[in-house]
C-alpha positions in Angstrom: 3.3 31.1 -16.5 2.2 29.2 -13.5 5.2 26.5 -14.5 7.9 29.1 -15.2 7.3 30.4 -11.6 7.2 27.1 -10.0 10.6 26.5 -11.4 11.9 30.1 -10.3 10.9 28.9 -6.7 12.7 25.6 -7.1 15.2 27.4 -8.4 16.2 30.1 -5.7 15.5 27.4 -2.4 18.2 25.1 -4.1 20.7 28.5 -4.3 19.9 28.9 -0.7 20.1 25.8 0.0 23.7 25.8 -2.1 24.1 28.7 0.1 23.8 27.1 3.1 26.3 24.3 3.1 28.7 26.2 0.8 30.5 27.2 4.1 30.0 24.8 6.9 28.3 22.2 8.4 27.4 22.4 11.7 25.7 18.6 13.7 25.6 16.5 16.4 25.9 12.7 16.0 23.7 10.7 18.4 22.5 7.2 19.1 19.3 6.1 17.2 18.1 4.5 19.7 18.9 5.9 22.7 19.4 9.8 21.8 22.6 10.1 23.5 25.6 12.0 21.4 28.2 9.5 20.2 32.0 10.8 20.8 34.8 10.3 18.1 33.0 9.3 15.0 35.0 9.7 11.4 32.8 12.1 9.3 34.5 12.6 5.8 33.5 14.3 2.9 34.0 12.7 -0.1 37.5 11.3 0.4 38.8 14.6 0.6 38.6 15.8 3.7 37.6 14.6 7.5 37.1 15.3 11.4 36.0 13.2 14.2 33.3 14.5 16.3 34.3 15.8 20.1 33.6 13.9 23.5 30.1 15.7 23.2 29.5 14.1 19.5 29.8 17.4 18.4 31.9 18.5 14.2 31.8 21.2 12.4 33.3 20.4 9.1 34.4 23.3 6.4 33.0 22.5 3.1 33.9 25.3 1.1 33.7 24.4 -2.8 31.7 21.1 -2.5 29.3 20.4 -4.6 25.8 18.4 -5.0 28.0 16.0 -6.4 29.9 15.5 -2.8 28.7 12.8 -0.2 29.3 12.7 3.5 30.8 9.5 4.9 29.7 8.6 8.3 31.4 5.5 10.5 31.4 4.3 13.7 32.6 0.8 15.4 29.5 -0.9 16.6 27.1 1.2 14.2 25.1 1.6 10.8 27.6 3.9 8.6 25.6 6.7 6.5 27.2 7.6 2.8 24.4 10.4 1.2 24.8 13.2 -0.6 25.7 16.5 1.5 22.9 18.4 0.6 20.9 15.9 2.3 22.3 16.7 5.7 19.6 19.7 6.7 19.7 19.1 10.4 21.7 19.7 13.5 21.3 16.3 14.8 22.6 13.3 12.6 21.2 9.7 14.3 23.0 6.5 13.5 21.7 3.2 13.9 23.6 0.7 16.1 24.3 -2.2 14.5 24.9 -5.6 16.8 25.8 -9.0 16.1 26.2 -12.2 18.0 29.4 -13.5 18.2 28.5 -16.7 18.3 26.4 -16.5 15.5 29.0 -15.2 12.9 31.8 -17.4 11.0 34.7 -15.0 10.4 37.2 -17.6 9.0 37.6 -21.3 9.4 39.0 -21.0 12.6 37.2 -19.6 16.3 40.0 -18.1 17.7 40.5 -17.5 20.9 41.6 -13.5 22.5 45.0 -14.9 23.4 45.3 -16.5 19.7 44.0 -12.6 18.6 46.8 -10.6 20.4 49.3 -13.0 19.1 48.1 -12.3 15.8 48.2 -8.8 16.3 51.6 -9.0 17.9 52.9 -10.7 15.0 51.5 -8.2 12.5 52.4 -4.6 14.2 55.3 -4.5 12.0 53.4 -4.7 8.6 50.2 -3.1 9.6 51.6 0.6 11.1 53.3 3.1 8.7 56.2 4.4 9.6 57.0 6.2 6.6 57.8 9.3 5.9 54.8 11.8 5.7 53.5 15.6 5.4 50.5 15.0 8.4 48.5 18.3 8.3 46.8 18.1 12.2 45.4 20.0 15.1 46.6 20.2 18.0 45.2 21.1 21.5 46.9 21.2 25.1 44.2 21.8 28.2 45.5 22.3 31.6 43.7 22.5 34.6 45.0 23.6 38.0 42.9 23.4 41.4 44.2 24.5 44.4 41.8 21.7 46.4 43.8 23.2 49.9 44.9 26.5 51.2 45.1 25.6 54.8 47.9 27.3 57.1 48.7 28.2 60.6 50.2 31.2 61.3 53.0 30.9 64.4 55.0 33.4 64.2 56.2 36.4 62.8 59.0 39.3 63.5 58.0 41.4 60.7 55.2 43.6 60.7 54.0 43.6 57.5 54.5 39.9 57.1 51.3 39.3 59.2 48.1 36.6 59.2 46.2 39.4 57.6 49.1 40.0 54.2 49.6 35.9 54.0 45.6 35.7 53.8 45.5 38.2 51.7 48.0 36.6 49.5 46.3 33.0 49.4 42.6 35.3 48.5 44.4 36.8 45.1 45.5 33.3 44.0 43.4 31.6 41.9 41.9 28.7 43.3 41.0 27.2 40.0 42.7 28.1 36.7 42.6 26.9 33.0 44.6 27.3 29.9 44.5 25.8 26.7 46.7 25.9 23.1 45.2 25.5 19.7 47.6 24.7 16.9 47.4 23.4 13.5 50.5 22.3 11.6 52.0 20.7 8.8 54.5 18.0 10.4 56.9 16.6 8.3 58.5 13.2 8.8 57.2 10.0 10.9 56.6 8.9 14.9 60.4 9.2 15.4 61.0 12.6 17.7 64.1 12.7 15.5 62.9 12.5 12.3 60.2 15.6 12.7 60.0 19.1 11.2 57.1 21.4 12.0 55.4 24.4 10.1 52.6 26.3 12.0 49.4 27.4 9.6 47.7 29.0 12.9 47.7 29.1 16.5 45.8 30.6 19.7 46.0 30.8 23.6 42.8 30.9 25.5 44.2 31.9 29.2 43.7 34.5 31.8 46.3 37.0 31.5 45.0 38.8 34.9 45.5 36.3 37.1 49.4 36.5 35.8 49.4 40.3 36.8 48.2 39.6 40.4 50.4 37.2 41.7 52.6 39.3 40.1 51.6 42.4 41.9 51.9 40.3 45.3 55.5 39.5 44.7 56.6 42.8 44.3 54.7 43.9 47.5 56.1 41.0 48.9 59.6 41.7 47.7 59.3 45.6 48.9 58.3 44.5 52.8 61.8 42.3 52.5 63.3 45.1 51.4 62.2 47.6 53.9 63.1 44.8 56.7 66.1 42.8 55.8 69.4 44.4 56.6 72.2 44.2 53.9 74.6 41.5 54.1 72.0 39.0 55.5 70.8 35.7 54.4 68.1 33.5 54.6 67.5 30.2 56.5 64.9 28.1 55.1 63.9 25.1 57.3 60.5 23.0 57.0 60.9 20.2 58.8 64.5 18.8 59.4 65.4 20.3 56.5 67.3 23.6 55.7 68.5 25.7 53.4 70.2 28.5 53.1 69.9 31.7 50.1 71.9 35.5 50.2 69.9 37.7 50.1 72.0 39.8 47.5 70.9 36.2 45.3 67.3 37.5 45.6 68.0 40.8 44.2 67.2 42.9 47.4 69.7 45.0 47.6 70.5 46.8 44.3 70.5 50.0 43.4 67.2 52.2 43.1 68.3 54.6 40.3 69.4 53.2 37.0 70.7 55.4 34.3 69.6 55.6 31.2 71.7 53.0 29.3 70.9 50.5 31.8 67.3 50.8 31.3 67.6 50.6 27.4 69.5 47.9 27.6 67.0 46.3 30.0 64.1 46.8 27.4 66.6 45.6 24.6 66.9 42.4 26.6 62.8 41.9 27.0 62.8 42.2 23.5 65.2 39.5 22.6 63.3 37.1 25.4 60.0 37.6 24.2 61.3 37.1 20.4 63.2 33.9 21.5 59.7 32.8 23.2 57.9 33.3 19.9 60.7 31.6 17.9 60.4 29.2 20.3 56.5 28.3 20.4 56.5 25.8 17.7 59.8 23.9 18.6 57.9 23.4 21.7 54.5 22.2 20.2 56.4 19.3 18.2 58.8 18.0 21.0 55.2 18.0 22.9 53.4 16.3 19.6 57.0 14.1 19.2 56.4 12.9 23.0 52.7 11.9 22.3 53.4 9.7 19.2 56.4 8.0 21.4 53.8 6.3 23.7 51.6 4.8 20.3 51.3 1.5 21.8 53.5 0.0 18.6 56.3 2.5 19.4 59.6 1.4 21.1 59.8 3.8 24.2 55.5 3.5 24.5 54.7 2.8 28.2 51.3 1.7 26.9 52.9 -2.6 26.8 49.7 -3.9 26.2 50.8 -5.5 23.3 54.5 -5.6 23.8 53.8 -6.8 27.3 51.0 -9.3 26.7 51.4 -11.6 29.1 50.7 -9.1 31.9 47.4 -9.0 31.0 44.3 -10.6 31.1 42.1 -10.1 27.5 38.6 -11.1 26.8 36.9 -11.3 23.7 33.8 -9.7 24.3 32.0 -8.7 21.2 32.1 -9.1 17.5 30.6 -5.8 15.0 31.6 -4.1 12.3 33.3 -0.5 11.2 31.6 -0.2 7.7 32.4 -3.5 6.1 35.2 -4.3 7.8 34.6 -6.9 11.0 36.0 -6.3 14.1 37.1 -7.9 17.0 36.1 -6.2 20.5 38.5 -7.3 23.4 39.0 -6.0 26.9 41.9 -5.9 28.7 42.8 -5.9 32.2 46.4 -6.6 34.7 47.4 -9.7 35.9 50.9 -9.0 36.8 50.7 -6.0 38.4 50.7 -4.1 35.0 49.0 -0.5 35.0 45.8 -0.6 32.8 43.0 -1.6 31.8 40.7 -0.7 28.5 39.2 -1.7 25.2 41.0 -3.0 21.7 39.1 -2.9 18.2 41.1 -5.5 15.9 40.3 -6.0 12.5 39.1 -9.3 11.8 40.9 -9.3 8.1 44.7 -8.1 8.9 44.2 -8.3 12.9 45.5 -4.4 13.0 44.2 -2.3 15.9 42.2 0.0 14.7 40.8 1.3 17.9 42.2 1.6 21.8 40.8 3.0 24.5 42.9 2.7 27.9 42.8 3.8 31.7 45.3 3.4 34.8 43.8 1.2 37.3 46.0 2.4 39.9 48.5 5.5 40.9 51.4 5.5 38.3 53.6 7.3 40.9 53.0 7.3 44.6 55.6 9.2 47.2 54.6 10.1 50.6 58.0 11.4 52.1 57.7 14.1 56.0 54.9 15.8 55.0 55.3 15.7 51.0 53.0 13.4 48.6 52.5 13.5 45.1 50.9 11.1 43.0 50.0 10.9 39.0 46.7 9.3 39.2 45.3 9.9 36.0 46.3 8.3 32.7 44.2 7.4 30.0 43.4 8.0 26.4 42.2 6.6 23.1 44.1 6.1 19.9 42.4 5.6 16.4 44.0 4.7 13.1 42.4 4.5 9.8 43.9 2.6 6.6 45.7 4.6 3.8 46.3 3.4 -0.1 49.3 1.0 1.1 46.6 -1.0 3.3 48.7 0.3 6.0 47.7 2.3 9.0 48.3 6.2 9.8 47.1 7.4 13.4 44.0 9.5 12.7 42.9 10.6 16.4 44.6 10.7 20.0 43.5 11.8 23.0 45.5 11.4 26.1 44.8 12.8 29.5 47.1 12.8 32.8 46.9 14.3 36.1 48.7 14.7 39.5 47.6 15.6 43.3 50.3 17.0 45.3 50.4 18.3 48.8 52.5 19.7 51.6 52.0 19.4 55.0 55.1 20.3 57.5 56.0 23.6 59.3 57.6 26.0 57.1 60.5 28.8 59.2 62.2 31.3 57.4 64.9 33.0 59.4 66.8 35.8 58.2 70.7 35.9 60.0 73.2 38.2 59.7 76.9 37.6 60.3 77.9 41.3 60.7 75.7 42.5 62.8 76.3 42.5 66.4 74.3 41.1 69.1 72.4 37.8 68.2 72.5 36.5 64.6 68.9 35.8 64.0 67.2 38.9 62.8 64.1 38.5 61.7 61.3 35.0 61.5 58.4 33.9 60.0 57.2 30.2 61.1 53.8 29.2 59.6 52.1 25.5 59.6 51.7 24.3 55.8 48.5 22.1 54.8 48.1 22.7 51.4 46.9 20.2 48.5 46.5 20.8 44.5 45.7 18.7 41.4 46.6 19.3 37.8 45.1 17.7 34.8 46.7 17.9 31.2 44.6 17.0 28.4 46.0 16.2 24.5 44.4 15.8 21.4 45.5 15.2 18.3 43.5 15.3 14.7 45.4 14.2 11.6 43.3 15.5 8.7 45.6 14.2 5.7 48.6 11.8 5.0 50.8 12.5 2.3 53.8 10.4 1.4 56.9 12.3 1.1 60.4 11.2 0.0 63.8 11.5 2.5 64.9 14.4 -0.6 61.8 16.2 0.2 61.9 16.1 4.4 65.6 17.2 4.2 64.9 19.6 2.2 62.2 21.4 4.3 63.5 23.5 6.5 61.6 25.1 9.5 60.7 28.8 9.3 58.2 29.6 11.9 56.8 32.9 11.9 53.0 32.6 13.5 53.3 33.1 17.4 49.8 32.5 18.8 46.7 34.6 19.1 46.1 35.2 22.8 42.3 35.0 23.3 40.5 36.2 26.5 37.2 34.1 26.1 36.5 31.6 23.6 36.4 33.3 19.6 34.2 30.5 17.5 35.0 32.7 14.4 38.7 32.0 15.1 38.9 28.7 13.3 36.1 29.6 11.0 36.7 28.1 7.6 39.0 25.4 9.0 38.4 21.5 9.8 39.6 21.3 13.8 38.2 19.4 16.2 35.2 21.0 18.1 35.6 21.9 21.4 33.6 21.1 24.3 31.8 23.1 26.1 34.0 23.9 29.2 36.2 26.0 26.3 33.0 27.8 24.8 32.2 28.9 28.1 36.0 30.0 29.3 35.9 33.7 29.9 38.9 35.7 31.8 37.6 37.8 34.5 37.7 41.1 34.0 
């Protein structure tokens, strides 16, 4: 009796336990050694399905139908991999052991070679080692932007209208958002290869985290700002626009002041028939304009044609080091930096395979401002570029691109007096009518952030990409704060925690 309970209690933890990772599995990767959480590692279950953990070292990985029978493969350049069964895996935080090796103290081949004799090597091999095939690429997709407005400074000179006073253009600058944040979450099948022309799309799911009030207030100050022009400006005038020794002139009948109060009927039907079509054409629209942004991402994979990443295509502008020697499961790998010589742009880190000298991991920054122009009180710079780019090798020993993250970002600024002058022909006595002069110091940087998770690569024939044909129906989900049972039940990549914590203002 004794026995026969015993195994009833065996029994029910192992169907909780079944329970438990019969949905999803939830961990942290971290160092061994030094507890710290260990960004883009390749978790995979079985050979079936993967993710790479976030910047934080963060997965959550759908297992849905596994069984005991399923393993969890863990890898990461530099460290122990772990291959155990997944009902071993009971705890939020997975450690892996770094694993390090003397370079000096390992014989790869029969031949030392040197980095320069590496990137030559790998030069001569990008053609054999990257697919370029054909493929159905099931990935997510996220966009981040960021927008700060670091400067809001102003001087108010002059003005002739009443309304159009320091206390409205303060009031104005107060309602706009100082700091604002969007991001897009799609995943896709894509159909075809890196080739922008050779790419078809179809959308499984998508969502918008974004602030849809701060949209309504600036759009509330416009039509108050639009309503004091009205009331002010006489018909028949136009607009002089000078900052600087620069003008420009605008009718006002261009802006839409003058037209009639009272619409009839018809015209406002028609009106609403024409929102309609524009907000139909936008959703039609939403995932031609994911995968021309996907398309111009995998133009700038440093094997590509077009890439402006030349590191490879470009060698001689750069300076490499071989500074390390590990392994990424069994495989051994080169670790090489890479820095200008020539005045080239970057700097970063290459992982080559030791066996077929493919690059299997790349990790880049800008050292310096990729544009730079400073022209009567206008600047604007792009002084953020960087990224990582990991491929993994299929069944053809060939490699697919299995993570990118890129990240860019721009300061701009304005500083120059700003008139604008409203004149009037027709009216008698002196032309200028009305003015408003105000002293511009204003600055603002944007950041865009990519990232790109290809789950699976399946080979597909030309018959079968011509044959697809793109019928995109999902529009995406517009989320006010951050939904984590949104992608419940799907493999994405986590988020960090700057988009668990978004929340619109009320």
């Amino acid at each position: 009796m004794h026995s026969i309970k015993s195994l009833l209690i065996f029994i029910f933890i192992l169907l909780i336990k079944g329970n438990c990772y019969s949905q999803e599995l939830n961990s942290t990767i971290k160092d061994a050694k030094t507890k710290e959480a260990i960004p883009y590692v390749t978790v995979i279950l079985s050979n079936k399905k993967g993710i790479i953990t976030n910047e934080e070292g963060h997965f959550s990985l759908s297992i849905d139908n596994s069984t005991e029978k399923d393993s969890l493969f863990i890898s990461c350049i530099g460290y122990e991999s772990i291959n155990k069964p997944i009902l071993e895996f009971n705890d939020s935080i997975i450690y892996l052991a770094p694993k390090t090796i003397e370079l000096n103290e390992v014989l790869v081949s029969n031949k030392n070679y040197t980095a320069k004799e590496i990137i030559n090597l790998v030069k001569d091999s990008l053609n054999t080692n990257y697919s370029k095939t054909l493929t159905k690429k099931k990935l997510f997709f996220r966009e981040s932007y960021h927008q700060n407005l670091d400067k809001t400074n102003y001087t108010f000179m002059k003005s002739t209208i009443k309304e159009l006073n320091k206390n409205f253009l303060d009031n104005v600058l107060n309602n706009i958002p100082k700091k604002s944040s969007s991001y897009t979450e799609i995943l896709c099948d894509l159909y075809g290869n890196y080739n922008k022309e050779e790419q078809k799309i179809n959308t499984l799911k998508a969502c918008r985290l974004y602030d849809k009030n701060s949209d309504l207030d600036i759009s509330k100050l416009e039509e108050k700002f639009n309503d004091i022009i009205k009331k002010n400006v006489k018909p028949n005038s136009y607009f002089k626009i000078k900052s600087g020794i620069f003008g420009t002139k605008i009718d006002a009948k261009e802006m839409g002041l003058f037209e009639e109060a009272k619409k009839d009927s018809a015209t406002i039907k028609k009106e609403i028939e024409k929102r309609k079509k524009q907000e139909e054409l936008k959703k039609a629209n939403f995932s031609l304009w994911k995968r021309k942004s996907i398309a111009r991402l995998f133009e700038h994979l440093f094997f590509m044609n077009k890439t402006n990443l030349n590191i490879i295509t470009k060698s001689n502008r750069y300076e490499f080091e071989l500074k390390d020697f590990t392994f990424l499961g069994n495989a051994p790998v080169y670790i090489l930096s890479f820095k200008p010589k020539r005045g080239a742009d970057y700097k970063g880190i290459l992982y080559v395979n030791a066996d077929d000298f493919a690059i299997i991991r790349l990790d880049y920054e800008n050292v310096k401002n990729l544009k730079s122009i400073k022209l009567l009180g206008i600047s604007y710079q792009e002084h953020i570029a960087r990224g990582k780019m990991i491929f993994s090798k299929n069944e053809e020993n060939k490699y697919d691109l299995r993570f990118y993250e890129k990240e860019t970002g721009s300061r701009s600024g304005i500083r120059r007096p700003l008139k604008i002058i409203e004149k009037n022909k027709i009216v008698k006595g002196k032309n200028k009518q009305n003015e408003l002069y105000v002293k511009l110091d204003m600055a603002m940087t944007s950041i865009n952030k990519y990232e790109i998770v290809v789950f699976d690569t399946e080979k597909i024939t030309k018959t079968q990409f011509d044959n697809y044909k793109e019928n995109n129906k999902i529009i995406p989900t517009h989320l006010n704060k951050y939904d984590p049972e949104f992608w419940k039940g799907y493999s994405i990549i986590e988020p960090n925690q700057a988009i668990k914590e978004f929340t619109a203002q009320e």
